[in-house]
C-alpha positions as CSV (number, residue, x, y, z in Angstrom):
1,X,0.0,0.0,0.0
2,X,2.8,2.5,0.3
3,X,4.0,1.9,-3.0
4,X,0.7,3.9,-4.2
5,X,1.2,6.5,-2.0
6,X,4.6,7.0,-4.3
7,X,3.4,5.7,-8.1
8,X,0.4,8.0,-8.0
9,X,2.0,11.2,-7.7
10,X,4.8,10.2,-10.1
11,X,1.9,8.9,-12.7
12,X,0.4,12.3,-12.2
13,X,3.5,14.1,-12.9
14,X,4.8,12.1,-15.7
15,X,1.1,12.7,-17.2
16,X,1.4,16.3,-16.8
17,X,4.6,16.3,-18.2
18,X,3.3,14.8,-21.6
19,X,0.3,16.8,-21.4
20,X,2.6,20.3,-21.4
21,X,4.8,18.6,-23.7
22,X,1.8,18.2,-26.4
23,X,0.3,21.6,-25.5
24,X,3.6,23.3,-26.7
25,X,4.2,21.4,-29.7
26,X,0.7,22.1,-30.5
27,X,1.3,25.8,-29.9
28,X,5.0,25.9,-31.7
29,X,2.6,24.7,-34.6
30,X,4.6,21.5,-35.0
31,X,1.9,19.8,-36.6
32,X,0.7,22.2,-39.7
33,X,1.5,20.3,-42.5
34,X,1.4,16.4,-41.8
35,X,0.9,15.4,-45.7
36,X,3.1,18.2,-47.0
37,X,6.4,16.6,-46.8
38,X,4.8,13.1,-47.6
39,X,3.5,14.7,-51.1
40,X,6.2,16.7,-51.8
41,X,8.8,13.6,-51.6
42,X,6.6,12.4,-55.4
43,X,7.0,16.4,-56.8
44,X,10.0,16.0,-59.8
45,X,12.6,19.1,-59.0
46,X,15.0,18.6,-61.2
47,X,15.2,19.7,-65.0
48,X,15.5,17.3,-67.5
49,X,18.8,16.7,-68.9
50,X,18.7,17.5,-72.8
């Protein structure tokens, strides 16, 4: 029983710590473009050599 007095607060904590962690990713605006990259990796750059 004392070993919940200790996981609890640490499983609180650790959650809060992923739950600040998204909230600034999701401020920094990490996830804008999800398909942008995926697409652009099939977009042809270069010029054809003639």
């Amino acid at each position: 029983m004392n070993v919940l007095v200790v996981l609890i607060p640490v499983s609180l904590i650790l959650g809060g710590v992923g739950l600040v962690g998204f909230l600034w990713t999701v401020r920094n605006a990490q996830y804008d473009d999800p398909e942008g990259s995926a697409a652009r990796i099939l977009l042809d750059d270069d010029a054809p050599i003639d």
